[in-house]
N, C-alpha and C positions, 0 to 999 in steps of 0.2 A: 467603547462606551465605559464609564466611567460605573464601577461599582459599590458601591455603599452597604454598609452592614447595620443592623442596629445594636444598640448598647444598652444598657442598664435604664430605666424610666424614658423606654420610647426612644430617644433620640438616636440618630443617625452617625456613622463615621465611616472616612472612607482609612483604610491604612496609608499614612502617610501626609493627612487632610482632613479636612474637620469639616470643611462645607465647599460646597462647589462653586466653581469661578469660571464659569462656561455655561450656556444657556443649556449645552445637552446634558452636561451635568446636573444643572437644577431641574428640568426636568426627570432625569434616573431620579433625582433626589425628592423629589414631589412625589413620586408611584409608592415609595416606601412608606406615604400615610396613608392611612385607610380610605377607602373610597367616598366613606359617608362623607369625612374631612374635607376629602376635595373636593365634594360637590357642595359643602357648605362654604367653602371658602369660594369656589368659581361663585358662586350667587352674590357675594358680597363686592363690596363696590372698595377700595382701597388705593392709598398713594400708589402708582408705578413708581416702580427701581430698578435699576439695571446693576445694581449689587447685589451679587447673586448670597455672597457670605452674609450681607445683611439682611436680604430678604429669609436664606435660610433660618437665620436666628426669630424671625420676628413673621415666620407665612401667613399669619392671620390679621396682621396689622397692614401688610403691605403684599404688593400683586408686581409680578412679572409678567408680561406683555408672552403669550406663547407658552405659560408655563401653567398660570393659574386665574390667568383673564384674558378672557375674548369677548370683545366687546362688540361682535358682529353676531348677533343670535338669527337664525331664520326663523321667515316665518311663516307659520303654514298657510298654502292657497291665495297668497297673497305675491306675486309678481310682482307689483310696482312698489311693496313696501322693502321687499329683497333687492332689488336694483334702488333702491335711493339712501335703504339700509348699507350697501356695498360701497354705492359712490360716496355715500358723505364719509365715511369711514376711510374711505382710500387718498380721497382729498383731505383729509387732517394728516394721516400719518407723512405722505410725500407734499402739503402745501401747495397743491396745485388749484385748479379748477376747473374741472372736466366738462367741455359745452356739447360734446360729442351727442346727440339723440341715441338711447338705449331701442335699438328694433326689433320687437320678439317676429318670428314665423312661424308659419306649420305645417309650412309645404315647402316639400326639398324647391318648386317652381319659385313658390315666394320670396325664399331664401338669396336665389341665384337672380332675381330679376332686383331685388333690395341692395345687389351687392355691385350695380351699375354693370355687370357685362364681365367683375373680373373673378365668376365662377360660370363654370355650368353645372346644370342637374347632376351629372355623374362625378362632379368633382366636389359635390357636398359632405365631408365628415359629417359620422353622425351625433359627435359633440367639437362642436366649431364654432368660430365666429369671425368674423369679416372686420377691420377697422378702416373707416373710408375716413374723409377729412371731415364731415358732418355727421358721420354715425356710425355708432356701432353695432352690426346686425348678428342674430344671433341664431344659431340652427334651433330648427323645431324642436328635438332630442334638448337641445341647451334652454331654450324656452319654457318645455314640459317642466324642464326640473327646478328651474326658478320659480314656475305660479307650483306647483309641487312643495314648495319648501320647506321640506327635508330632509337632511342628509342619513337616510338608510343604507345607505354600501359605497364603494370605491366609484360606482359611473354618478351618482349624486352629487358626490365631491370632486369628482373632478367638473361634471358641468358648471360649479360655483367656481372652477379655475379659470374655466375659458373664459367669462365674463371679466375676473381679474386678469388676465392675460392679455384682454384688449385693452381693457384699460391701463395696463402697464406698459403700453406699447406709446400713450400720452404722457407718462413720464419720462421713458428714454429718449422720445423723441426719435427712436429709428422705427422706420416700419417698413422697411426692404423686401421683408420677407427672405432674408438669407437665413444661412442655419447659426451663426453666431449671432446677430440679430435679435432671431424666435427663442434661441436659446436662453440669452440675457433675458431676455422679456420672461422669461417661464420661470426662471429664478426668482427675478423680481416677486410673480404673481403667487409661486409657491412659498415661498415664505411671508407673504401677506397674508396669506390663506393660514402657515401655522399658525402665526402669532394673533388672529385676530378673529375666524371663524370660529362661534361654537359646535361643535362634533363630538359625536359620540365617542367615548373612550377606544372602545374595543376598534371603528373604523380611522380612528384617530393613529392607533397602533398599526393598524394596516400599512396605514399611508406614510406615518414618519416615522414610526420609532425601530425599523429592520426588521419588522415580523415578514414582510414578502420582499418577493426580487423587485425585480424592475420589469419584468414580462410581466407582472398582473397589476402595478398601481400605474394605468394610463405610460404604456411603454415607451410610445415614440416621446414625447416630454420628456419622461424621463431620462432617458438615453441619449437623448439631445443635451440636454443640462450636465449630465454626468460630462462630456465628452468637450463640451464648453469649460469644465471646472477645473478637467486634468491637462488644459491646456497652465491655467494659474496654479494647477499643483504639480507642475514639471513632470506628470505621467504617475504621479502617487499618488492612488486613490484615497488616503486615509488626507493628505494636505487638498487633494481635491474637495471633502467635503466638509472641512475645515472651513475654505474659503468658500463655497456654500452658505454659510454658517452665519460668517464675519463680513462678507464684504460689502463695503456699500453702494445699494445694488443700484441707487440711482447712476452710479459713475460708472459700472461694472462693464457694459459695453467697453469704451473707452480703455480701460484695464485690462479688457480682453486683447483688446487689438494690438495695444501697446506692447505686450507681452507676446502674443503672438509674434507680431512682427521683428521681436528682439529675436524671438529663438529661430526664424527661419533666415534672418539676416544671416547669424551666429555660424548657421551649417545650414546651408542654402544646399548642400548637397545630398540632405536626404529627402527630397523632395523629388519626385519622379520628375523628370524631364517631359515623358512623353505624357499628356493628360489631355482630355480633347476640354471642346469649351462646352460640352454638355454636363461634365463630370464636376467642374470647378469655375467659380467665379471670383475676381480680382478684386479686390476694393480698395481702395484710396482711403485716408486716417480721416478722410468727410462723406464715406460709404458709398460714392461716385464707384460706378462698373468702369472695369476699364479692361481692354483685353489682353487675354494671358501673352502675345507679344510684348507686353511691356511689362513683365514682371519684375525680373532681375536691371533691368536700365533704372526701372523709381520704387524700384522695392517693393513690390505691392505684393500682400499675403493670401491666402486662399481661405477661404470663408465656406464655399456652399458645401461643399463637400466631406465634411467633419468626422466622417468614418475613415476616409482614406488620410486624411491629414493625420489622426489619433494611429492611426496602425505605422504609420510611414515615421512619425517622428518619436514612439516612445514603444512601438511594440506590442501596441494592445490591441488584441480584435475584439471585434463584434460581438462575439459569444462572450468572452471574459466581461464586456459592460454590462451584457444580457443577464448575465446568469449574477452579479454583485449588487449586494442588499446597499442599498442609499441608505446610510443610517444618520440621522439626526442627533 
């Protein structure tokens, strides 16, 4: 993270730089005005810019998407004004148009009978949600915290995730349910969630600015996403969250595979031989299953399995993801 100092009458300098050129930098760069500042400035409605040097010169005239404007506020006790608040919001940023029905429940029964057969009772997370091709159903836990509207701690903010996560599962257009798949889709949904939900500072820092691991902000997401990043940062965690950061996540699937596929071509030899078909699934560059007999004949990469792929091609275990702060 990028550090900044202040100078003579207020303003800010970094050694070396004068304003920041990176969204994580204008964010470091935003915390060093006073709080009042920032809450008078988030209140104000202002041009977006994605010039970070020009917005730093001028934060009161102009707003950064994630930095100092969120244009998604909740709202309390109100369910259907937070689901319509989210969807018109998510259809402007990606241009899409989402016809999917939003299903609240509130019984793990309800949940699993709305979700056509492909859950049972005991397979219900208690912050979930189901994407069927006409709707998208959401657990009782994930329902509470939308008519709740909210966000008082990490499981409130992440329940406003899972809602963006189904719905970003209509803009990739993949819904396999593979772990590179969910992964992209959770990218996607987590930086929709920076850049456009309003939250509380302090839970804000929680969740994106490195104040916790990845075991307390909603882990398995996490740890998924990380392990999906360091496939595009070649096994280095800091270009892993880099491309986090920058990339464009509508195409990110695609980018994934691509790359993927480049480095297990490249050294097809660090990939275990022996793997059953419970442990790892094959996918085709149009996410067609295909089985692990035909891997090396048409090239097909390993998808489901993303813990054993991350340890097997770059070295990194499970603890080292577990225990590394995702910083924004």
């Amino acid at each position: 993270m990028t550090n900044f100092k202040r100078r003579k009458r207020g303003s800010k300098k970094q050694i070396g730089k004068l304003f920041p050129t990176t969204k994580r930098e204008a964010i470091a760069y935003n915390k060093l005005r006073s709080e009042k500042a920032q809450n008078i400035d988030e209140d104000k409605i202002a041009p977006i810019t994605k010039d970070y040097e020009k917005w730093a010169k001028n934060p009161n005239r102009l707003d950064v998407r994630g930095v100092d404007y969120f244009p998604v506020k909740p709202v309390t006790g109100d369910f259907q004004a937070n689901v319509d608040n989210l969807l018109k919001s998510f259809e402007e940023r990606f241009n899409v148009k989402l016809t999917e029905k939003i299903i609240p429940t509130h019984t793990l029964q309800e949940f699993a009978d709305a979700s056509n057969g492909s859950y049972t009772v005991s397979q219900v997370r208690n912050f979930g949600g189901f994407h069927g091709s006409k709707a998208i159903v959401l657990s009782p836990n994930t329902t509470k915290i939308l008519e709740k509207g909210r966000i008082d701690n990490l499981d409130d903010a992440f329940g406003f995730h899972v809602l963006a996560h189904e719905m970003a599962h209509h803009t990739s257009g993949f819904k396999s349910g593979l772990a590179l798949d969910e992964g992209c889709t959770d990218i996607v949904a987590e930086r929709w969630m920076r850049d456009h939900v309003t939250i509380d500072k302090k839970i804000r820092a929680d969740v994106w600015a490195g104040e916790t691991n990845l075991s307390k902000a909603y882990p398995r997401e996490r740890q998924l996403m990380l392990r999906v990043a360091l496939i595009m940062g070649d096994g280095d965690f800091n270009k892993a969250v880099d491309w986090i950061d920058t990339a464009n996540t509508k195409d990110s699937t695609h980018e994934v595979r691509a790359k993927l596929m480049e480095v297990i071509t490249k050294d097809i030899g660090k990939i275990s031989a022996q793997r059953t078909t419970h442990d790892i699934v094959f996918v085709s560059a149009t996410s067609t299953p295909t089985p692990p007999s035909s891997r090396i004949a048409s090239k097909m990469y390993l998808i489901s399995d993303l813990s054993h792929t991350i340890k097997e091609l770059y070295g990194i275990s499970d603890e080292e993801i577990n225990n590394y702060h995702l910083r924004y």
